[in-house]
C-alpha positions in Angstrom: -102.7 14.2 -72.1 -101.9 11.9 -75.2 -103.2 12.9 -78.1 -103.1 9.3 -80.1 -105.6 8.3 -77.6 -107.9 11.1 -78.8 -107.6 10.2 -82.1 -108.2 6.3 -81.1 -111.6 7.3 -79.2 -112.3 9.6 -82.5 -111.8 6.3 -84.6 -113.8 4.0 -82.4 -117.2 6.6 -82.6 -116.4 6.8 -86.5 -116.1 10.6 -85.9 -113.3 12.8 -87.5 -111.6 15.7 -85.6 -113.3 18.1 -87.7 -117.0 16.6 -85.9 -115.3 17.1 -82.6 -114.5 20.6 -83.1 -117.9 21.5 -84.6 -119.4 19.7 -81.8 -117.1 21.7 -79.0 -117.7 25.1 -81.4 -114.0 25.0 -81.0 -112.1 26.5 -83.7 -110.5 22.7 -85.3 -106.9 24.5 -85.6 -107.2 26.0 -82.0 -108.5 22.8 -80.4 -105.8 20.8 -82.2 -103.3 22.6 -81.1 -104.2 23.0 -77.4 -104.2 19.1 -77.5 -101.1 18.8 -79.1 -98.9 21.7 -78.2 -100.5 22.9 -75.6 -102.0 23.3 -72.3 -105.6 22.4 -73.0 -107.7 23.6 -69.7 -109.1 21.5 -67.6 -112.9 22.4 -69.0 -111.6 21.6 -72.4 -110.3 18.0 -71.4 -113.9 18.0 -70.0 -115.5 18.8 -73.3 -113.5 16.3 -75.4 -114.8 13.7 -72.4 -118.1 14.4 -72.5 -118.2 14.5 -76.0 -116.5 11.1 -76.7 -118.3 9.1 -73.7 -114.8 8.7 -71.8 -114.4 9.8 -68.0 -111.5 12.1 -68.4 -109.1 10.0 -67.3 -109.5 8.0 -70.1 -107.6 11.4 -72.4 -104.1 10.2 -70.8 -104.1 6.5 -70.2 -105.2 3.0 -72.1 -108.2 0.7 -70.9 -107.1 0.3 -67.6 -107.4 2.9 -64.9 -104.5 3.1 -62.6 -104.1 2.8 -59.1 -104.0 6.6 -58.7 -104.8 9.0 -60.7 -106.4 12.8 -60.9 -105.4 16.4 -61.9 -104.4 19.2 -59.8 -104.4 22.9 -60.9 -101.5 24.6 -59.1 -100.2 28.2 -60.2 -103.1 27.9 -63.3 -101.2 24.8 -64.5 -102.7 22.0 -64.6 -100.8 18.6 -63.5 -101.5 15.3 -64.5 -101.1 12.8 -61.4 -100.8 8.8 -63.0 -98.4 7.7 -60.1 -97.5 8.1 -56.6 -94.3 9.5 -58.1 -96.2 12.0 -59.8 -97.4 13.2 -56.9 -94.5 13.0 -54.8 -93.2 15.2 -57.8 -95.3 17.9 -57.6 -95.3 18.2 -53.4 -91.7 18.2 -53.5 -92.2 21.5 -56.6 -94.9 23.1 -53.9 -92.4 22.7 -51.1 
């Protein structure tokens, strides 16, 4: 997840952080710091989504969508898959 992208969407909408938050009924220092230090969940990155108009793949990548791309949730962590590699990555971790 990239926050700067986040904060891009924010700027498009002419919305601040503090809006989102409100909107979410998110706590603004909790929400900001599952986006930035964290592990925000995958019903979070939802929220944010829904919220700013964006499918959620939009949260970790410019304009373009990629060839591949999804999240898995293995061991309650939740894995961001932009690549083949990334995906090869986490089989080889399930092995």
């Amino acid at each position: 997840m990239d926050y700067s992208i986040i904060k891009a969407l924010l700027e498009e909408r002419n919305m601040t952080f503090k809006e989102l938050s409100d909107t979410l009924n998110v706590d603004r220092n909790n929400l900001y710091n599952s986006l930035t230090k964290g592990n925000p969940t995958l019903q979070r990155l939802e929220a944010v989504a829904k919220v700013l108009e964006v499918p959620i793949w939009r949260l970790f990548t410019e304009d373009t969508k990629p060839s591949i791309y999804g999240t898995v949730v293995y061991n309650n962590e939740v894995h961001i898959i932009r690549s083949e590699q990334d995906l090869l990555n986490l089989a080889n971790q399930i092995k």
